[in-house]
C-alpha positions in Angstrom: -39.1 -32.5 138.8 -40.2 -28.7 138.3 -36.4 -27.7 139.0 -35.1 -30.4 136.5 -37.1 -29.5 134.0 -36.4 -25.7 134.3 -32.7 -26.7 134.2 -33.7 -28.9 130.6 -35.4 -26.2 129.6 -32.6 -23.3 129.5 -29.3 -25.5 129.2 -30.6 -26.9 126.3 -31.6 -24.6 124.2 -28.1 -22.7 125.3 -26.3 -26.0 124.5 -28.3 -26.2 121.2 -27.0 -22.2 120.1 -23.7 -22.7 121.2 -23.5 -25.7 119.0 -25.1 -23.8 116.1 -22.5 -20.9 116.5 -19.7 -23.1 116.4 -20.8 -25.1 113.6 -21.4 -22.0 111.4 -18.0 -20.7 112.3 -16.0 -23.6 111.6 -17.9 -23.9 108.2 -16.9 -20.2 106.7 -14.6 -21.4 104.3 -16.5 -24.5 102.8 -19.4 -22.7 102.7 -17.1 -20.0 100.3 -15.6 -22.8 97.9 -12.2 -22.1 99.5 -9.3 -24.7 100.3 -8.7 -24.7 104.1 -7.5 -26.5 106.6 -10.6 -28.2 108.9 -10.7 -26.7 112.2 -12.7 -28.6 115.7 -13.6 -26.4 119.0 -11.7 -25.0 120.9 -8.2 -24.1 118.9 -9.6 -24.1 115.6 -7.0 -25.6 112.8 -4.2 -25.1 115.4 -5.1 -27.8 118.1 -2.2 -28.9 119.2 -0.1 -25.8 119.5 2.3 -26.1 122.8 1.3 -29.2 123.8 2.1 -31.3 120.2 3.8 -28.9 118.2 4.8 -25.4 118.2 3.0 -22.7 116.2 5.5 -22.1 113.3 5.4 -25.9 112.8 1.5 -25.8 112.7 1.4 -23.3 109.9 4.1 -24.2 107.9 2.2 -27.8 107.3 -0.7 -25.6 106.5 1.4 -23.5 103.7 2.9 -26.6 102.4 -0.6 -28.5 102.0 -2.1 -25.5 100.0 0.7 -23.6 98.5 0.3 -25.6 95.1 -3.1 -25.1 95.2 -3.5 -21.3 94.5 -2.1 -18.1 96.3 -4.3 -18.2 100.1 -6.3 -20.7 101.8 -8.9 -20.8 104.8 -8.0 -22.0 108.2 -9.1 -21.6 111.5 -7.0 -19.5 114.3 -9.2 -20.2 117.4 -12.8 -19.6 116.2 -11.9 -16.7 113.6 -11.9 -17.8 110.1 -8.5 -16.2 108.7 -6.5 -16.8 105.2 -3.0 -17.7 105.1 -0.7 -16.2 102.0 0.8 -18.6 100.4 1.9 -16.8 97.4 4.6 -13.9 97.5 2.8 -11.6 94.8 0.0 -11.8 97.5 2.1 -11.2 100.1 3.6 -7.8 98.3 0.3 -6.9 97.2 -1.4 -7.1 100.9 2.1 -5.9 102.4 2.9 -2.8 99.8 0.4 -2.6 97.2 -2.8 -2.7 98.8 -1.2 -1.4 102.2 -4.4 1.0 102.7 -6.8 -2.0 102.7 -4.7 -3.9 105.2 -3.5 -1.1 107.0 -4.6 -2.7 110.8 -3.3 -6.1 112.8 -6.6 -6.7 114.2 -4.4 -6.5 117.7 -6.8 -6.2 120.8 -6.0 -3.0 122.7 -8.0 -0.9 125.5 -7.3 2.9 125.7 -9.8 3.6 128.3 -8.9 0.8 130.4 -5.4 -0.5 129.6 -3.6 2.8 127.9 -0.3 0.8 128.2 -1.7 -2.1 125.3 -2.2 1.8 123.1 1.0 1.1 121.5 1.8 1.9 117.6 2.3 -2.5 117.4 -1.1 -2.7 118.3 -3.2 0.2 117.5 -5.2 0.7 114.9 -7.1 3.5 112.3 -5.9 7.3 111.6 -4.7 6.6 115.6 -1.9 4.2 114.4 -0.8 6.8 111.5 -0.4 10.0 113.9 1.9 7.9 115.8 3.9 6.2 113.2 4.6 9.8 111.5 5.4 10.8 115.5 8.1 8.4 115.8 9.3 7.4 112.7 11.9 10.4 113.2 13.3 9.2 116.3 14.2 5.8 114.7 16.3 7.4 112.0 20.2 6.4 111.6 21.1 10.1 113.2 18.9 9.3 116.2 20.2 5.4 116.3 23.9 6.9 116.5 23.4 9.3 119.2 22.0 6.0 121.1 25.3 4.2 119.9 27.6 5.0 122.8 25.3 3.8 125.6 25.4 0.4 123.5 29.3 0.4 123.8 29.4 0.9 127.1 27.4 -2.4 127.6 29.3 -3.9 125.4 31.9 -4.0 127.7 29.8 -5.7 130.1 28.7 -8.5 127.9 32.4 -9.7 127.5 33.4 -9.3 131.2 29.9 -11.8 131.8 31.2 -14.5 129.2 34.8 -14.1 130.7 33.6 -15.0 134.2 32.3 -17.8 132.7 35.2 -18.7 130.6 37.5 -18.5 133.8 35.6 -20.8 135.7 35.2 -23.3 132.6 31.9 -23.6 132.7 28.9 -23.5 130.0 27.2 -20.6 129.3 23.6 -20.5 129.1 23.5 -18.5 125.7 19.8 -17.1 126.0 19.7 -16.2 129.5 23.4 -14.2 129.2 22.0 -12.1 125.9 18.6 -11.6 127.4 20.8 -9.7 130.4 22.7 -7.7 127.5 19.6 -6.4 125.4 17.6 -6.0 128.7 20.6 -3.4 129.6 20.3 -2.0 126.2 16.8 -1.2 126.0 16.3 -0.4 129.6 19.1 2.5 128.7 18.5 3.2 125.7 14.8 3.4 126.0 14.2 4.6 129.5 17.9 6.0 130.9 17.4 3.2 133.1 20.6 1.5 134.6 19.4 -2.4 134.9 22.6 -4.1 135.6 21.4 -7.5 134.4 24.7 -8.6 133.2 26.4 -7.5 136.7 23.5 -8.6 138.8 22.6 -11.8 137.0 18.8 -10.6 136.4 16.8 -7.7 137.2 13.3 -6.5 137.3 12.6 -5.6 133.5 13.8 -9.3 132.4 11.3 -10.8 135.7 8.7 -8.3 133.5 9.6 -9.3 130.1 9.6 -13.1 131.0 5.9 -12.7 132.3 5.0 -11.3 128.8 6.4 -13.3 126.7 6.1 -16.5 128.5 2.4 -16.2 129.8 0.9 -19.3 132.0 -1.5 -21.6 130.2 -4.2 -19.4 131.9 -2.8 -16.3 130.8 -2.4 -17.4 127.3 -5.8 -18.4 126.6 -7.2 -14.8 128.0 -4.9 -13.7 124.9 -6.6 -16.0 122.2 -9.9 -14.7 123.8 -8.9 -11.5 123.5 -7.8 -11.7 119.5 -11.0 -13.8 118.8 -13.6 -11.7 120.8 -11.5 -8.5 121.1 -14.9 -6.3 120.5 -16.5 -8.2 123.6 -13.3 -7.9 125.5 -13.5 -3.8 125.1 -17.5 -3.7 126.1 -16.3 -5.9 129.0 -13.8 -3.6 130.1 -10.7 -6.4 130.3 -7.1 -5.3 130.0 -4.4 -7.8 128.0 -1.6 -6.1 130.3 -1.6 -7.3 133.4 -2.7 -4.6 135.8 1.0 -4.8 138.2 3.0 -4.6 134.9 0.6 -1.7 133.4 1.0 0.1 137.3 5.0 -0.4 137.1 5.2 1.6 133.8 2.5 3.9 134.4 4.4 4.8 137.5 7.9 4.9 136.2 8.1 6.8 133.3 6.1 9.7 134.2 8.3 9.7 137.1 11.1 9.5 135.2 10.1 12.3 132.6 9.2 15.2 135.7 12.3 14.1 137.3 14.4 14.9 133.8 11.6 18.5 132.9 12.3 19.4 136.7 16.3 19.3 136.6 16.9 19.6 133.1 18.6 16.5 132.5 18.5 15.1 128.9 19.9 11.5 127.9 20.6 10.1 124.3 17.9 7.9 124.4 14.0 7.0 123.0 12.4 8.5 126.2 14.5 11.6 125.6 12.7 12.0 121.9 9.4 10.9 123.3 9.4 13.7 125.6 10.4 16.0 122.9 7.7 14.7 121.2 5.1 15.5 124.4 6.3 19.1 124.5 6.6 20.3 120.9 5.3 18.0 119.0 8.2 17.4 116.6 12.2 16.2 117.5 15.0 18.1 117.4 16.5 17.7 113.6 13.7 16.2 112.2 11.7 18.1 109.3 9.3 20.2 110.3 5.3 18.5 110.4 2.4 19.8 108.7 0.8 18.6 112.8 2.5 20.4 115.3 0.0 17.9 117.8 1.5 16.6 120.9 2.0 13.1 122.6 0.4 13.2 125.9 1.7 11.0 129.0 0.2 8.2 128.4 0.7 8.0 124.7 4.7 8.3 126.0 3.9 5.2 128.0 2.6 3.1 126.1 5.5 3.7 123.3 8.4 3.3 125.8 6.3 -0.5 126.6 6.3 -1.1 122.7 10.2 -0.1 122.4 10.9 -2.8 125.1 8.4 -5.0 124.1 9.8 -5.3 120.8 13.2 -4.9 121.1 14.0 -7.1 124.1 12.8 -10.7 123.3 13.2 -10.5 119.7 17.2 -9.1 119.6 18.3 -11.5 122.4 16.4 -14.4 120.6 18.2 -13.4 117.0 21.7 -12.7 119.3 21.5 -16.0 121.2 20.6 -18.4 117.6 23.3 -16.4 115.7 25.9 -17.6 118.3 24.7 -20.7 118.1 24.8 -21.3 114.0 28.4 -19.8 114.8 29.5 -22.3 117.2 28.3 -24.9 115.5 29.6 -24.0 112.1 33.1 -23.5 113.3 35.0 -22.1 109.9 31.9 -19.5 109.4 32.8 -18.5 112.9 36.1 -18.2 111.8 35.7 -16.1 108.7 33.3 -13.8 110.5 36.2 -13.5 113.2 38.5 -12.6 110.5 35.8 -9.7 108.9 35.9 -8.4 112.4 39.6 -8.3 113.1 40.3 -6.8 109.4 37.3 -4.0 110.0 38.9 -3.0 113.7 41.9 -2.8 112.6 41.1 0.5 110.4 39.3 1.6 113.3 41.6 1.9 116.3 41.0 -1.5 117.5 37.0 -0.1 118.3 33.9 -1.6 117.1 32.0 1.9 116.3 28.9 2.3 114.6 30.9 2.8 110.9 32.9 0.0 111.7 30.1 -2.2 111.7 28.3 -0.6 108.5 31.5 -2.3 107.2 31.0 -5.3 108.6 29.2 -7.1 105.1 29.9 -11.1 105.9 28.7 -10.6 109.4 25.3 -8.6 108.6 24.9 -11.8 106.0 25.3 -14.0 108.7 22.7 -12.3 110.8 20.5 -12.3 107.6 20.9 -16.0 107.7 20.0 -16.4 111.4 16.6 -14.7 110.7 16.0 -16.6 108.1 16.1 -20.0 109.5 14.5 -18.8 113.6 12.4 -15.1 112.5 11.7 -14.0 116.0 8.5 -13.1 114.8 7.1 -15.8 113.0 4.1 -14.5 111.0 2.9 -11.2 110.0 -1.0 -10.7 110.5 -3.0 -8.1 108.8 -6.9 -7.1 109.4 -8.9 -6.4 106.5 -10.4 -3.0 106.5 -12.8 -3.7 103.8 -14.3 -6.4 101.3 -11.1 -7.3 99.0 -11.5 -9.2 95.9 -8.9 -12.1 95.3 -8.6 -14.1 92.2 -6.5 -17.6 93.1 -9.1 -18.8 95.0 -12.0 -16.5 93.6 -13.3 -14.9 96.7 -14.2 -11.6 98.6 -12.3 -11.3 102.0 -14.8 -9.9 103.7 -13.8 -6.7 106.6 -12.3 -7.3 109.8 -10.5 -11.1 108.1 -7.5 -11.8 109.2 -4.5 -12.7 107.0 -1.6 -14.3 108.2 1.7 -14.3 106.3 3.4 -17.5 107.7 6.7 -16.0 107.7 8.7 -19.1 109.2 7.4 -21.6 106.3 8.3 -19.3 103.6 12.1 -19.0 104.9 12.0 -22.6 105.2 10.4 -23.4 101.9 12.9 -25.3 99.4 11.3 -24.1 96.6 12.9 -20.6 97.6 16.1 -21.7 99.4 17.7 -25.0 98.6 18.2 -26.8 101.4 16.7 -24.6 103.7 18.0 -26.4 107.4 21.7 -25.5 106.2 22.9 -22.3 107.6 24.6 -20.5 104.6 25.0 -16.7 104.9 25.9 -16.8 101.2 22.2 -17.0 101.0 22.1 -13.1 101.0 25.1 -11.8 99.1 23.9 -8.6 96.6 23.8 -11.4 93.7 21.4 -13.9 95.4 19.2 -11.8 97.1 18.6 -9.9 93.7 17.7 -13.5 92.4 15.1 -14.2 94.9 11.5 -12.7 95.0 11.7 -9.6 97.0 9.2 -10.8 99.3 11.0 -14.1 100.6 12.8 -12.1 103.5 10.4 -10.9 105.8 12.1 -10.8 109.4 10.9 -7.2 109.8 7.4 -7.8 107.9 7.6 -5.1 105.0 5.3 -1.6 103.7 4.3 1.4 105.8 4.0 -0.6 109.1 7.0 -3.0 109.0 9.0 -3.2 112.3 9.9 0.8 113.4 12.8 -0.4 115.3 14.3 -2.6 112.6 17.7 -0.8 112.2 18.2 -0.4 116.0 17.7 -4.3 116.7 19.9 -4.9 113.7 22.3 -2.9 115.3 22.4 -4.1 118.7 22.8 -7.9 117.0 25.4 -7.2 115.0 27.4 -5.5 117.8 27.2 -8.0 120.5 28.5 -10.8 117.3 31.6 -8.7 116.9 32.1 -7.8 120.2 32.1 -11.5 121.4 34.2 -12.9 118.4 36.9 -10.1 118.8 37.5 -11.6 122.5 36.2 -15.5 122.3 36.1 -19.1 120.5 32.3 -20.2 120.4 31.6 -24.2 120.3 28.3 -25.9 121.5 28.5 -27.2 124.8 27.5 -31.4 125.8 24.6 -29.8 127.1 23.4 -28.6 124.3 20.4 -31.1 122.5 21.8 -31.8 119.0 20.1 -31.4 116.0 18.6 -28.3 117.4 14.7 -28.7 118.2 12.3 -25.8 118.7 10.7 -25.7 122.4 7.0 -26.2 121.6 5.5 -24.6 125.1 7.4 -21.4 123.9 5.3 -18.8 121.9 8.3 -17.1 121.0 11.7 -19.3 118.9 13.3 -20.8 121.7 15.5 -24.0 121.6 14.5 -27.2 123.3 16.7 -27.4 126.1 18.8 -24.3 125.6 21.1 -22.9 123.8 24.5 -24.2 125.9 28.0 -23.0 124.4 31.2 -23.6 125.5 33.7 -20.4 125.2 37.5 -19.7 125.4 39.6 -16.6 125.2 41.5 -15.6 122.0 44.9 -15.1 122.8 45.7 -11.3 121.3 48.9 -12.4 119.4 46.4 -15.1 117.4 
């Protein structure tokens, strides 16, 4: 009896302050006056997410409640109250404006323990800033070109892979065949690494990639406890990257970088200017610094991880939907075919990187595609400090986070009529000009929108022209029709797949 009641006598009383917390957290923005969306343990105001409905769904019910209502409203992401924009003044203001009080994500990252998660995505403070002045050279269009030629060469491999399928009159797997072409890409572009995913049907950076971006149930609740608690997390000790992923980089690219010092071998590629960037501070070309400061090893780490961590998933997920709005919008197809052929044809028959600058219809159509599936859903900001809004009339206090829901405002018809229609006339000179300047926001925007923007752009726009110079797109009886989102995916992926069916262009067409 002694045991049970020292049992009542310390689960209670934990029971009872558990209960307290909880109540007191789901309770911020009633207790502020603010409209929000209600939110119950454990998931907060997004219960439901991959088992009911996929995130972007989630949030773009909560924009569309509230967005009539004034320009933010409460909601719940886990247990951390957060604001959602809802109007785009807001959204400029937080973005551009007011950039210094919103400078952060919030992201959880480890130095000490996990130096890979020390990437400029995540990191935060004056830290963040030295790094983005770093490596904002090496993302320049000079830089982007001298990368240009290794993207050509894999090029050539992206149309051998479709023809092999073609041959054999089979369906192509559209995600898995441009996941092999950007792994290629960014493995050579970023790390001088040879992957051979399109010749080899897979390799060992997609097996990586794949564990990141499609964690296990387990895994992806460590990474909700890690943005809702990522203080404790730190005091804890915990790394976010898993520890044989965060031993496979820290292993190659040091290895990698005294193999290229020892023999002198240079490559037109990121890992090339990081390295520059390690031994003098600066890149060759760029202007000179005021900080002649150095990178050190593990600072190059963690930014080759961030180069394929943002430029694998998200290209091959903008590449694989753009064929798919093609193939199923046959005369767009056509005219984009038609943009292609005219461009080559002033250029030798060769898609370089001018030719493409030239290629207007076809950077509309990839416009489009980002509109309707952003790879990257939402934008999230940290408050640094107490911020005053008007519409509703309340202080954000520091350390909020605000969430611009990035997928519900390119899907509102209040800003594009019709908004399921895929219409790349949606971003001709005149009609973006008419728009808000904050609708588009595939990149996020202000000093920490997406580094790599014109290098993913790039890499898109080639493999589209590459494949339409040599193939007919149409979607496949495999493919589910309309087009669902997969709600177990964290990322935009397609219920089902993306299935096309493909045959050769006959050169005298």
């Amino acid at each position: 009896m002694s045991l049970l009641n020292t049992l009542l006598y310390l689960v209670l009383p934990a029971v009872a302050l558990v209960y307290l917390f909880v109540r007191r957290k789901l309770s911020y923005w009633a207790d502020r006056n603010v409209p929000h969306a209600p939110g119950s343990f454990p998931m907060g105001s997004i219960q439901g997410m991959g088992t009911k409905s996929h995130l972007s769904h989630i949030l773009e019910r909560i924009y569309q409640r509230f967005k009539s209502e004034g320009s933010a409203a409460g909601f719940y992401f886990t247990m951390r109250p957060s604001l959602m924009v809802t109007d785009l003044e807001l959204v400029k203001q937080i973005l551009v404006k007011d950039f210094n009080s919103f400078r952060d994500r919030g992201m959880f990252y480890n130095e000490r323990d996990d130096p890979v998660s020390a990437h400029l995505f995540a990191i935060d403070g004056e830290k963040w800033r030295f790094l983005r002045n770093k490596l904002s050279p090496t993302f320049t269009s000079g830089k982007i070109r001298y990368m240009f030629h290794t993207m050509q060469e894999i090029g050539e491999e992206l149309v051998q892979s479709f023809g092999r399928y073609e041959e054999r009159n089979e369906s192509i797997d559209a995600k898995a065949l441009c996941t092999r072409f950007t792994c290629d890409v960014i493995g050579s572009c970023a790390f001088g690494l040879n992957c051979n995913s399109l010749k080899n049907e897979g390799s060992e950076l997609i097996t990586i990639a794949e564990r990141l971006f499609k964690p296990s149930p387990v895994d992806g609740m460590w990474q909700f406890f890690f943005m809702s608690f990522k203080d404790l997390a730190i005091k804890l000790n915990m790394s976010i990257t898993p520890r044989d992923i965060a031993s496979y980089f820290m292993k190659l690219i040091p290895e990698t970088v005294k193999y290229r010092e020892e023999n002198n071998v240079t490559r037109p590629d990121f890992l090339q200017l990081l390295i520059e960037l390690k031994n003098k501070g600066t890149v060759d070309g760029a202007e000179q610094e005021s900080s002649s400061e150095t990178l050190t090893m593990n600072q190059v780490v963690a930014q080759s991880f961030v180069f394929m961590l943002g430029g694998f998933e998200t290209s091959s997920t903008a590449l694989t939907f753009a064929l798919f709005e093609l193939a199923n919008n046959p005369e767009i197809q056509e005219k984009v075919r038609v943009e292609v052929c005219s461009v080559l044809a002033r250029h030798d028959g060769k898609i370089t990187y001018d030719a493409l600058k030239e290629m207007t219809y076809l950077e509309q159509v990839v416009n489009e595609t980002l509109r309707m599936y952003p790879p990257v859903p939402l934008v999230v900001r940290n408050s640094s400090h107490s911020y005053q809004i008007t519409n509703p009339d309340v202080i954000i206090d520091a350390d909020t986070m605000v969430l611009v829901p990035v997928y519900a405002i390119h899907n509102d018809p209040d800003i594009y009529q019709n908004p399921t229609r895929f219409d790349p006339d949606r971003f001709t000179p005149d009609a973006i000009q008419a728009r808000h300047t904050h609708a588009f926001l595939p990149f996020g925007d202000g000093p920490r929108n997406c580094i790599g923007l014109r290098f993913a752009l790039l890499e898109v726009k080639f493999g589209i022209a590459v494949l339409l110079n040599k193939f007919r797109f149409s979607t496949s009886a495999k493919m589910i029709l309309p087009l669902e989102l997969d709600i177990s995916s964290p990322m935009m992926a397609a219920k089902g797949g993306v299935w096309l069916d493909v045959t050769k262009i006959n050169s005298k067409e």
